[in-house]
Residue frames as qw, qx, qy, qz and C-alpha x, y, z in Angstrom:
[[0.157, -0.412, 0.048, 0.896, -6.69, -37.21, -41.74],
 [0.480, 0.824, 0.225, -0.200, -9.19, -35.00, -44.38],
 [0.669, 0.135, 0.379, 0.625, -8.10, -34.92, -47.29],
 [0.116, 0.837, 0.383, 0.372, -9.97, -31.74, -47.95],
 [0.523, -0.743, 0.010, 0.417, -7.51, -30.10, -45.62],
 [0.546, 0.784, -0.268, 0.127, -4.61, -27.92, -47.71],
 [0.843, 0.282, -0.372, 0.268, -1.28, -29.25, -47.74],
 [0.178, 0.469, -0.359, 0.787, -0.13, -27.03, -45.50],
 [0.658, -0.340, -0.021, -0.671, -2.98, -27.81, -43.04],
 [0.960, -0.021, -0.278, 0.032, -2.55, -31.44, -43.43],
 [0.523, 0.349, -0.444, 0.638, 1.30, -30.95, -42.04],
 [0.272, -0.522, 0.333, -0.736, -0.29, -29.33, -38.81],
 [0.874, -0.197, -0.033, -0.443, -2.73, -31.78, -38.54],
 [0.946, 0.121, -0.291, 0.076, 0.29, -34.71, -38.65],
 [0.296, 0.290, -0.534, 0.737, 2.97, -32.51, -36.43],
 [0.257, -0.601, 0.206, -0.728, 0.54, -31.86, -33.77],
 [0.107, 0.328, -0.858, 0.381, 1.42, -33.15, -30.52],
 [0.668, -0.459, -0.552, -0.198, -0.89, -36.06, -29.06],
 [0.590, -0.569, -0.569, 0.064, 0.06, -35.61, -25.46],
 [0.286, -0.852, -0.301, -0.318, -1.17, -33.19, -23.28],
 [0.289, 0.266, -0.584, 0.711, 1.56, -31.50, -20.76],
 [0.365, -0.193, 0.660, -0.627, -1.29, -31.72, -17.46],
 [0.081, 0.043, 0.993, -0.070, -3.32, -34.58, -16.46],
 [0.242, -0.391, -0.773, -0.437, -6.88, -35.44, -16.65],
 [0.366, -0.844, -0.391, 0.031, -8.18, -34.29, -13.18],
 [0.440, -0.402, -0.106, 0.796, -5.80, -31.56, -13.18],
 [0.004, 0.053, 0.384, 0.922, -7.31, -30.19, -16.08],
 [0.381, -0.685, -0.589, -0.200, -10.92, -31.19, -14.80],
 [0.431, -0.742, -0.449, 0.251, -10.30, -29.37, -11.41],
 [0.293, -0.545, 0.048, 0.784, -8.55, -26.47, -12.62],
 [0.137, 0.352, 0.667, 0.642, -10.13, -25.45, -15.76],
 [0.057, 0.516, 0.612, -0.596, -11.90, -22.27, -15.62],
 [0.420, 0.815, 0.292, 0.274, -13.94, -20.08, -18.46],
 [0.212, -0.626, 0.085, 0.745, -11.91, -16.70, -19.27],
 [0.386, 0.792, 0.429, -0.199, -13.21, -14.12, -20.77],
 [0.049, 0.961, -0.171, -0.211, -10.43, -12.11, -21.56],
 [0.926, -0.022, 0.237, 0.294, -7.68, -12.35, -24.03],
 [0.185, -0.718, 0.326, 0.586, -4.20, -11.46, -25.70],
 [0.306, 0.753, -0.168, -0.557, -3.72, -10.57, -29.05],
 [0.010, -0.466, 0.806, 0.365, -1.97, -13.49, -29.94],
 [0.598, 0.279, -0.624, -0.419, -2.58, -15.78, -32.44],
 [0.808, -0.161, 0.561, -0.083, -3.29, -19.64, -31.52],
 [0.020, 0.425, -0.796, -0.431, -0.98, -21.62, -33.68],
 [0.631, 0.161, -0.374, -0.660, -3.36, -23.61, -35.79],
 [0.476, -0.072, -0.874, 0.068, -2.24, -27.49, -34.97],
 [0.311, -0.022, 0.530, -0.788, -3.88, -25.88, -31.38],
 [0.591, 0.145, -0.040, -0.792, -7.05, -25.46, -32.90],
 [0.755, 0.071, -0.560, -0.335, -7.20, -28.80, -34.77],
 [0.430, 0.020, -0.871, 0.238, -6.43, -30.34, -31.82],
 [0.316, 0.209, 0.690, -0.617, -9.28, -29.39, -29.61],
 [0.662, 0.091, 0.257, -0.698, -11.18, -30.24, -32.27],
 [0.621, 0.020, -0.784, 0.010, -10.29, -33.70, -32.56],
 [0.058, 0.070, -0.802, 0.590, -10.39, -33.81, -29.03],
 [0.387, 0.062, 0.458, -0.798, -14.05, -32.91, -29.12],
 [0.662, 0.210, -0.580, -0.426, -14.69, -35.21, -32.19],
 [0.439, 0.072, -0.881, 0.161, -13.77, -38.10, -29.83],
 [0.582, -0.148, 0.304, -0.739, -17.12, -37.21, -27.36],
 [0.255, 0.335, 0.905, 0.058, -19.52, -40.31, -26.47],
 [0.396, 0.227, -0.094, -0.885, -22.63, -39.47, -28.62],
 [0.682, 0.137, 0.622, -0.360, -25.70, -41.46, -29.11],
 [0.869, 0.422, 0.237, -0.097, -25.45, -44.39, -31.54],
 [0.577, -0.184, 0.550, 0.575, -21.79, -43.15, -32.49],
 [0.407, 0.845, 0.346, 0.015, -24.04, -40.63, -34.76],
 [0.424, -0.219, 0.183, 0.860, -21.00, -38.09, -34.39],
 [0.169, 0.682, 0.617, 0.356, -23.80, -35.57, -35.77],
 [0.271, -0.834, -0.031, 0.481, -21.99, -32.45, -35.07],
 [0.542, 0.632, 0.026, 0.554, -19.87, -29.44, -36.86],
 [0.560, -0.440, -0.035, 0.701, -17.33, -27.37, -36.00],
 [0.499, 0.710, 0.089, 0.488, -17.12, -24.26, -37.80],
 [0.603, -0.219, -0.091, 0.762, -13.62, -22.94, -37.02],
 [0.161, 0.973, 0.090, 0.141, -13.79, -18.57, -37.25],
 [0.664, -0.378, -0.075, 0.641, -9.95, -16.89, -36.81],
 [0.284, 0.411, 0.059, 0.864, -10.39, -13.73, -37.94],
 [0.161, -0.326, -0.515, 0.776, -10.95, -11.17, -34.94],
 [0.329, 0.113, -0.057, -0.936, -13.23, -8.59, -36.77],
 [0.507, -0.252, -0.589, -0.577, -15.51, -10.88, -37.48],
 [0.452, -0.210, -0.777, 0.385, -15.16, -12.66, -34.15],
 [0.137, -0.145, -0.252, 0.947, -16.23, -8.97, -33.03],
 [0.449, -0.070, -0.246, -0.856, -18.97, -8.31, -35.22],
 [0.489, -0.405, -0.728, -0.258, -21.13, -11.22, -33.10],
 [0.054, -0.087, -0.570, 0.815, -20.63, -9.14, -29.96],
 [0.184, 0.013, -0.048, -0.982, -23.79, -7.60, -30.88],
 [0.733, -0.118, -0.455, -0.492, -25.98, -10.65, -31.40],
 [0.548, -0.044, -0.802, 0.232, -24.26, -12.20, -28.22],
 [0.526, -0.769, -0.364, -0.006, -26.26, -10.27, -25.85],
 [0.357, 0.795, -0.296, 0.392, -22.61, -7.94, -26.11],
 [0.734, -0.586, 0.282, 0.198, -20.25, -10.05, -23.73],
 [0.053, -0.911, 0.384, 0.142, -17.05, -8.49, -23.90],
 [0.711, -0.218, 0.644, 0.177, -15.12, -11.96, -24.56],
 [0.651, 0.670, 0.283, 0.216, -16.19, -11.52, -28.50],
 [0.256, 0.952, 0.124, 0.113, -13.97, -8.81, -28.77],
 [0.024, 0.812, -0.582, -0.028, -10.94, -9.60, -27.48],
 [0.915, -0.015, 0.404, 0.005, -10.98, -13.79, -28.39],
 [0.036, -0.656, 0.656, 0.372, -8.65, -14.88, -31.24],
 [0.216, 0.016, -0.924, -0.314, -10.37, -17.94, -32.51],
 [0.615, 0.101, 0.178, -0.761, -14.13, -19.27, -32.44],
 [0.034, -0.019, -0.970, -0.241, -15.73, -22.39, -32.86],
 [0.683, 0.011, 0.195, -0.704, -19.69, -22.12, -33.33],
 [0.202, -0.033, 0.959, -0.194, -20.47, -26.03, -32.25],
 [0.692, 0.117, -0.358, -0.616, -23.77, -27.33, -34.80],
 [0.508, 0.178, 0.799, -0.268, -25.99, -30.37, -33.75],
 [0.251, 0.090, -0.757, -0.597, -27.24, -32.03, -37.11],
 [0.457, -0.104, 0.500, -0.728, -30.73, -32.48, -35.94],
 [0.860, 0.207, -0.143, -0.444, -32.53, -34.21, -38.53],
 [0.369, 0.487, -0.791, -0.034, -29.89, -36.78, -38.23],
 [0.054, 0.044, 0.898, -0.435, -30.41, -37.75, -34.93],
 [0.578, 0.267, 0.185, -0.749, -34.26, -37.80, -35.83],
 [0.714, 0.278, -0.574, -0.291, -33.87, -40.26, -38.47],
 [0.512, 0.027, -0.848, 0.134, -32.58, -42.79, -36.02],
 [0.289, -0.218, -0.737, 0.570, -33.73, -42.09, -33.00],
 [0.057, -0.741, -0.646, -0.177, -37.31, -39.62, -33.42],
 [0.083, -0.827, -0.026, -0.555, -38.16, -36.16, -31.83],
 [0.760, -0.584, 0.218, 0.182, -35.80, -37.60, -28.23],
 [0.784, 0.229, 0.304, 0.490, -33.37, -37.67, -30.98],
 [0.316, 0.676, 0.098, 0.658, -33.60, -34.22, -32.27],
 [0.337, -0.843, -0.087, -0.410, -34.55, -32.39, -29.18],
 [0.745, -0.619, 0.248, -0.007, -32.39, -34.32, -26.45],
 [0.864, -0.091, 0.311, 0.384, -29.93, -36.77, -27.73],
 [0.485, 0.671, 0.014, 0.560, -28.24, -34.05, -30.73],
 [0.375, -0.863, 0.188, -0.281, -28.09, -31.64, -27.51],
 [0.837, -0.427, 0.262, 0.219, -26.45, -34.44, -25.03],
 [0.859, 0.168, 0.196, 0.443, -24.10, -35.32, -27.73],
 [0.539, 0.600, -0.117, 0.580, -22.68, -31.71, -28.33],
 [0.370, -0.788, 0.302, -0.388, -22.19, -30.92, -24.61],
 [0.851, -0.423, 0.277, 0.144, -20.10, -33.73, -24.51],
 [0.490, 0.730, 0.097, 0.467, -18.22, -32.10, -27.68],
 [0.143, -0.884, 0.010, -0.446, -17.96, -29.09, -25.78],
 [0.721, -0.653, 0.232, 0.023, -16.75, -30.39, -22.21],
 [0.864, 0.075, 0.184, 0.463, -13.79, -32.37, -24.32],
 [0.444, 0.682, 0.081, 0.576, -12.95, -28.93, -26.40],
 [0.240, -0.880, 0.169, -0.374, -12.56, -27.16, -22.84],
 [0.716, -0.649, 0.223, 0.133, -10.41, -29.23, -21.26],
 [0.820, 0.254, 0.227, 0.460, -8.52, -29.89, -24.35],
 [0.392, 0.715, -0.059, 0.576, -7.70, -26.27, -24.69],
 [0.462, -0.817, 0.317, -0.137, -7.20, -25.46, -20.66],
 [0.858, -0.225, 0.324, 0.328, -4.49, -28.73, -21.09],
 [0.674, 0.459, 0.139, 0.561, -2.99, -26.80, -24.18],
 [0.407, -0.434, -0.270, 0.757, -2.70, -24.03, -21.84],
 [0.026, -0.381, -0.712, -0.589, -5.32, -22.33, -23.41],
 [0.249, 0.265, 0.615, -0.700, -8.30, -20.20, -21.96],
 [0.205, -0.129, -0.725, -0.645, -11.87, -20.60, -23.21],
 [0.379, 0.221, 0.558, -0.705, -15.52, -19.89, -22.31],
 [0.096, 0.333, 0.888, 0.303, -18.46, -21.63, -23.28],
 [0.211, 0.211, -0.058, -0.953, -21.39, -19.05, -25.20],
 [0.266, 0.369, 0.890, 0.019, -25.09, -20.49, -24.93],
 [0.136, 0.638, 0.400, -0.644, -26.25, -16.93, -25.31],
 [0.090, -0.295, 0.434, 0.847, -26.62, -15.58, -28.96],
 [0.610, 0.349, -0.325, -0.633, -29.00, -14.49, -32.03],
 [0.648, -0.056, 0.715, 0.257, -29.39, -18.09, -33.26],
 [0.562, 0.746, 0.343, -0.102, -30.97, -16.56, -36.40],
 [0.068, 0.932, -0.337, -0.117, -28.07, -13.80, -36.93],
 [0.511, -0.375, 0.773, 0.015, -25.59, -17.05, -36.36],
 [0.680, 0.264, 0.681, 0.062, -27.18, -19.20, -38.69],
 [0.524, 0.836, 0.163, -0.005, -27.25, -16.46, -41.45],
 [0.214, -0.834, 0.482, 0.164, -23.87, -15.44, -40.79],
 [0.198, -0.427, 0.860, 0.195, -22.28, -19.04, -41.30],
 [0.558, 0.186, -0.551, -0.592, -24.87, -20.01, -43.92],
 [0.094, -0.260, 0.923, -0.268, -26.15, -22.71, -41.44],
 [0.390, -0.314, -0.736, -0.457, -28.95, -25.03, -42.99],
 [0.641, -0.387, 0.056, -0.661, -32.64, -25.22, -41.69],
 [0.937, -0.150, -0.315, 0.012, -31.91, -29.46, -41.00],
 [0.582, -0.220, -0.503, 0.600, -28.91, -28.16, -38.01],
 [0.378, -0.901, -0.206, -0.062, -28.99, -26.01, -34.90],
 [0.299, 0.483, -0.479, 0.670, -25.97, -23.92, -34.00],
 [0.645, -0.618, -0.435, 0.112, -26.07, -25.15, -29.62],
 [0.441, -0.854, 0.017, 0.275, -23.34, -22.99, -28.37],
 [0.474, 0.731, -0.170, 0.461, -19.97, -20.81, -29.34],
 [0.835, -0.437, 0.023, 0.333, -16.40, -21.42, -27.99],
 [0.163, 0.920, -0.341, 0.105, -14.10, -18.42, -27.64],
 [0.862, -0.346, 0.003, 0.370, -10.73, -19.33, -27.30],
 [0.360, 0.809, -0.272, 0.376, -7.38, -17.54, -27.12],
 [0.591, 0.131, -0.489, 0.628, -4.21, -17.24, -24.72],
 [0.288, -0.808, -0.472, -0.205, -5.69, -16.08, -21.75],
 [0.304, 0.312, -0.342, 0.833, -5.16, -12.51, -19.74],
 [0.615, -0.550, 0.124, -0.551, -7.08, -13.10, -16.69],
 [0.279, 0.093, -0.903, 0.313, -6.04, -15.86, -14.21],
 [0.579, -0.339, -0.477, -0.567, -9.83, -16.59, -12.88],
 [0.330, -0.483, 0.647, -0.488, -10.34, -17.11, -8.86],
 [0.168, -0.038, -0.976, -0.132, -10.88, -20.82, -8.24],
 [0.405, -0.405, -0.245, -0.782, -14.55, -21.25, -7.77],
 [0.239, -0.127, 0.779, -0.566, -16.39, -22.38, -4.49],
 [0.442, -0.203, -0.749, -0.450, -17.97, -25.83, -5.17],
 [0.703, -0.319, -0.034, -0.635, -20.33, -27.70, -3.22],
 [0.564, -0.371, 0.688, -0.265, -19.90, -30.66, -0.74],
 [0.398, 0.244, -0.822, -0.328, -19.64, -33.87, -2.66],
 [0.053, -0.220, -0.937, 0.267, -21.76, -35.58, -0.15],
 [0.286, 0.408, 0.281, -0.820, -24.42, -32.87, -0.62],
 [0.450, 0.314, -0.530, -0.646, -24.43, -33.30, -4.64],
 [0.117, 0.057, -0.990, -0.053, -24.67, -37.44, -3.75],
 [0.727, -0.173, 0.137, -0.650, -28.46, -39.59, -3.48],
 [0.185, -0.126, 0.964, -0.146, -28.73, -42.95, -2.05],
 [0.317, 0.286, 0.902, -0.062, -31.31, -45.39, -3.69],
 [0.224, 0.827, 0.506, 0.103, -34.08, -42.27, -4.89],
 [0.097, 0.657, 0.160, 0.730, -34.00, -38.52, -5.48],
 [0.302, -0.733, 0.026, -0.608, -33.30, -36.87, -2.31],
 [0.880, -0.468, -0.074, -0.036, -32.24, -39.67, 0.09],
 [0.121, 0.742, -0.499, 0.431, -28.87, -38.04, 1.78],
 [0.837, -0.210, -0.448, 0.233, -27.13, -40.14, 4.46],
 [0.401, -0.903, 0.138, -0.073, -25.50, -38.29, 7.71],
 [0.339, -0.738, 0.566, 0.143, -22.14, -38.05, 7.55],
 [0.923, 0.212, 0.093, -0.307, -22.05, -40.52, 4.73],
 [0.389, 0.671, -0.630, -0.040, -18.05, -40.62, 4.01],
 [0.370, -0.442, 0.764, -0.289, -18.13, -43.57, 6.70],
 [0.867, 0.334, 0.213, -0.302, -20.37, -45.43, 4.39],
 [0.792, 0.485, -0.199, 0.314, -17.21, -45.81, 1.87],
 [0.777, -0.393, -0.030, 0.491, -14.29, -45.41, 5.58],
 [0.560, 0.541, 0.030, 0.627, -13.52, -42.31, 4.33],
 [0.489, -0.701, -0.401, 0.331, -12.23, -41.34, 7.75],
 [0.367, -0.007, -0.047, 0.929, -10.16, -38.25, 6.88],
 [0.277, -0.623, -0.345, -0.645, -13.31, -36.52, 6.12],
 [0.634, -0.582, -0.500, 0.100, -14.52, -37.70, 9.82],
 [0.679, -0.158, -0.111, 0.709, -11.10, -36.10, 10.87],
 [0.199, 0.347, 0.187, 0.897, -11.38, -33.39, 8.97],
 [0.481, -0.623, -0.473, -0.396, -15.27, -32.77, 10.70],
 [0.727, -0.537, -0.314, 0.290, -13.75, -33.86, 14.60],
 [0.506, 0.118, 0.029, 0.854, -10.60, -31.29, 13.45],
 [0.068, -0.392, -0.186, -0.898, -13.12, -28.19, 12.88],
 [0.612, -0.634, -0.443, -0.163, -15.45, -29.35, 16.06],
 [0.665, -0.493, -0.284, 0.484, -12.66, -29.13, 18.22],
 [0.302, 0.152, 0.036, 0.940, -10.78, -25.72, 16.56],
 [0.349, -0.591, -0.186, -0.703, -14.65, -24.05, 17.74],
 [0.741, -0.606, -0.251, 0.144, -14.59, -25.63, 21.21],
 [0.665, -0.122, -0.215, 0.704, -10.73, -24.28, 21.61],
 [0.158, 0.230, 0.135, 0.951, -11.78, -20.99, 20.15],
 [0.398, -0.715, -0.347, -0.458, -14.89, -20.68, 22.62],
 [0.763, -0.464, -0.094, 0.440, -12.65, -21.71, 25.76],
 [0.424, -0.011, -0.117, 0.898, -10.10, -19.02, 24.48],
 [0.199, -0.593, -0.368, -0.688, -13.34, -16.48, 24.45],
 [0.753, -0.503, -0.417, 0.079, -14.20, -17.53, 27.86],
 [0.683, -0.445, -0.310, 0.489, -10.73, -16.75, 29.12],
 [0.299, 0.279, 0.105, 0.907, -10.23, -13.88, 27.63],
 [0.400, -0.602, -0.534, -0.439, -13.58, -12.89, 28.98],
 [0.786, -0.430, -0.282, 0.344, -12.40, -14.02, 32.57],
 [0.581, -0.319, -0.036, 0.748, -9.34, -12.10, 32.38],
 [0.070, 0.930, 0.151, -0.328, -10.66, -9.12, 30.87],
 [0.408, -0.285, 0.580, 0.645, -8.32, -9.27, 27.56],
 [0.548, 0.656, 0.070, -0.514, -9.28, -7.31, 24.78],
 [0.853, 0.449, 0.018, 0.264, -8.51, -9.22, 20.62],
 [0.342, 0.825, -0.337, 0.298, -5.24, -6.95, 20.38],
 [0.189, -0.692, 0.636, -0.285, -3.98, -7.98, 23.65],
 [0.623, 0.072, -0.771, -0.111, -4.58, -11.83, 23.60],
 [0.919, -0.287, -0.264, -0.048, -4.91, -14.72, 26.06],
 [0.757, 0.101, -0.274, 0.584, -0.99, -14.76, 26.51],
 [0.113, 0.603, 0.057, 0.788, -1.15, -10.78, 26.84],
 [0.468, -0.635, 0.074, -0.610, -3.52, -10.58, 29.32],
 [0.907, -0.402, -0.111, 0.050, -1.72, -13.43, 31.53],
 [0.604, 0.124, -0.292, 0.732, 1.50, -12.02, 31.68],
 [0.168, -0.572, 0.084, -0.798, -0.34, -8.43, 32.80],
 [0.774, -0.612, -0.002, -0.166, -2.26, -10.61, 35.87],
 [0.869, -0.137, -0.273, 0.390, 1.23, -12.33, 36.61],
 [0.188, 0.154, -0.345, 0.907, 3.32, -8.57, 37.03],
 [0.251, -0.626, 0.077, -0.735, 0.32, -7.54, 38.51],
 [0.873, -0.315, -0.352, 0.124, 0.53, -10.34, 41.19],
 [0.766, 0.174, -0.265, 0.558, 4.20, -9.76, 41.51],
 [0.055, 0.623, -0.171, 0.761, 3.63, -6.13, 42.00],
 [0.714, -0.595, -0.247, -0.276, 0.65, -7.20, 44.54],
 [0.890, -0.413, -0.101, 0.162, 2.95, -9.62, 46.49],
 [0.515, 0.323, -0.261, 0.750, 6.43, -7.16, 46.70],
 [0.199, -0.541, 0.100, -0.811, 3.95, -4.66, 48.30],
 [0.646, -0.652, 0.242, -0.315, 2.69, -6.45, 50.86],
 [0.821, -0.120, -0.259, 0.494, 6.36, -8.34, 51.64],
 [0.107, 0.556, -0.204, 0.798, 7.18, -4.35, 52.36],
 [0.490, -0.604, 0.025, -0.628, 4.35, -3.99, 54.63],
 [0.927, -0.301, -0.185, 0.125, 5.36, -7.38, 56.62],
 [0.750, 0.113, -0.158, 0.632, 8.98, -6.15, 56.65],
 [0.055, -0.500, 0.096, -0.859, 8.23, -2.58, 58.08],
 [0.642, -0.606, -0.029, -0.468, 5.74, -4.17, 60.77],
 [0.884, -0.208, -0.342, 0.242, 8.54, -6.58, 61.82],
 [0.403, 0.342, -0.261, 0.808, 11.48, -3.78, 61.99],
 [0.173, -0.595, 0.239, -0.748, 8.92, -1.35, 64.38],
 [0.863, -0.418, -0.202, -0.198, 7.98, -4.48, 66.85],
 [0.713, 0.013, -0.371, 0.595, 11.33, -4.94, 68.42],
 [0.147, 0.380, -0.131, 0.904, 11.34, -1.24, 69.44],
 [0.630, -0.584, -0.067, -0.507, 7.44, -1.19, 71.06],
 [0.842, -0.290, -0.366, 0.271, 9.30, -4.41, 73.50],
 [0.548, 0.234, -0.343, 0.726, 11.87, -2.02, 74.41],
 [0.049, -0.475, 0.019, -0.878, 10.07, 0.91, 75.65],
 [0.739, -0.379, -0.340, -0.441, 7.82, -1.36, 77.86],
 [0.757, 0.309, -0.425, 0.388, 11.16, -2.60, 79.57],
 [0.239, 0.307, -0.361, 0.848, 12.04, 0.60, 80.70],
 [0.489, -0.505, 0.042, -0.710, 8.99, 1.08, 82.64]]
C-alpha cells in the first residue's frame, strides 16, 4: 500500500474487495465502451481498484513506466470536452483517468523501440486490464485516444520526459450498448505466414460442431428453396404458406370429386328409364 495515500484513503485501499463478481471471459466477451452516464458518484475503493488492476499489466522489462492521474471532479471532467474533439462522454462521466507512458524511461533501457513502441505496448495493456476491471465492477467505461495532447499536458502539469497515450471515462453506466458483430475466428486465424487461411479449418483442431453448425445452415437453404419451389408449384402466396395452399388444393379436390360423384349419380338414375321406353315398343 502508498503510504502517501491519506488515512482515510489507505482504509479504502485495504477494504476493497479482491474478487470480482463475473468471470474472466465473461467480462472479455461482454464488455462494451459506454458513453453515457449517471450522476452518481463511483465509490473510491472502485477507482483504486481498476487501478491496481491496470498496475498489474505485462510491460516490457517489468519497467511499470506508467501514471495514472485519477480526475473526480465533473466540471473539470467537462472542461476537456473541448480539447476532446467534443465527445459527449466528457460531460456526463464521473471519474477520469488520463493513462501517461514515461517515455524517457523506456529509452534508457531499451532505445527509441523503447520510447516509441514498447512505453505504447505497455500502456494498452494498462488500459485493456482497467476496462475489464471496471465492466467486472459493474462499471461502464470508454477508452479516449482522441484529445489536445498539448491542452492535456498543460492541464495536468505533465512533464516534457512523459506522453499522456489515452483517457478513461468511467462512471455507472446509462446506456446498455448492442452487442457488437465480430468476425469469424477462422477468418482472424493464419497458418505458418501472413495470409495462409485453411478451408473449413475447425476440422484441423475436430471442431465438428462448427462442421454441424455449416451442414445445419446448408441444409435450412436447401429446405427453404424446396419450400419456394412448392409454393411456386402450388401457386401459394408468403401470407398463405405451404400448409395454406395444400389444404385449399385438398377442398378444392373434394369439391372437384363431390361434383362429378353428382354427375355419375344423375346419369345412373336417368338410364333405367331410357330401357323402359324401348320395351314398350
Amino acid at each position: 500500500m502508498d503510504e502517501r495515500l491519506e488515512p482515510s484513503h489507505r482504509a479504502a485501499w485495504r477494504d476493497a474487495p479482491r474478487k470480482t463478481p463475473m468471470g474472466l471471459f465473461e467480462a472479455i466477451y461482454t464488455r462494451r465502451s459506454v458513453r453515457k452516464f449517471l450522476a452518481t458518484p463511483i465509490e473510491f475503493d472502485k477507482l483504486i481498484e481498476v487501478i491496481k488492476a491496470a498496475s498489474y499489466a505485462p510491460c516490457a522489462g517489468n519497467l511499470q513506466n506508467w501514471k495514472f492521474l485519477l480526475e473526480t471532479d465533473p466540471e473539470k471532467i467537462k472542461d476537456l470536452y473541448h480539447h476532446t474533439l467534443e465527445q459527449e462522454a466528457f460531460l456526463t462521466a464521473t471519474a477520469a483517468i488520463i493513462v501517461v507512458a514515461e517515455t524517457e524511461e523506456a529509452e534508457k533501457f531499451y532505445g527509441m523501440r523503447g520510447k516509441r513502441l514498447y512505453a505504447i505496448q505497455n500502456c494498452a495493456a494498462a488500459i485493456q486490464n482497467m476496462l475489464l476491471a471496471a465492466h467486472a465492477l459493474g462499471l461502464g467505461a470508454v477508452w479516449i485516444g482522441a484529445f489536445d495532447e498539448n491542452r492535456v499536458n498543460d492541464a495536468y502539469k505533465i512533464p516534457s520526459v512523459a506522453r499522456a497515450q489515452a483517457i478513461v471515462l468511467l462512471g455507472y453506466p446509462d446506456e446498455t450498448p448492442a452487442p457488437r458483430h465480430m468476425k469469424d475466428i477462422w477468418y482472424l486465424i493464419n497458418f505458418i505466414r501472413y495470409g495462409l487461411k485453411y478451408h473449413r479449418a475447425h476440422l484441423i483442431v475436430h471442431d465438428l460442431s462448427k462442421e454441424w453448425a455449416r451442414k445445419g445452415k446448408q441444409w435450412r437453404y436447401q429446405a427453404d428453396a424446396a419450400t419456394k419451389k412448392l409454393q411456386e408449384r402450388l401457386g401459394a402466396d408468403e401470407k398463405e404458406g405451404v400448409k395454406g395452399a395444400v389444404a385449399r388444393k385438398g377442398k378444392d379436390f373434394f369439391k372437384e370429386a363431390q361434383a362429378n360423384a353428382r354427375k355419375m349419380l344423375k346419369g345412373l338414375k336417368k338410364e333405367p328409364k331410357k330401357r323402359q321406353k324401348k320395351r314398350r315398343r
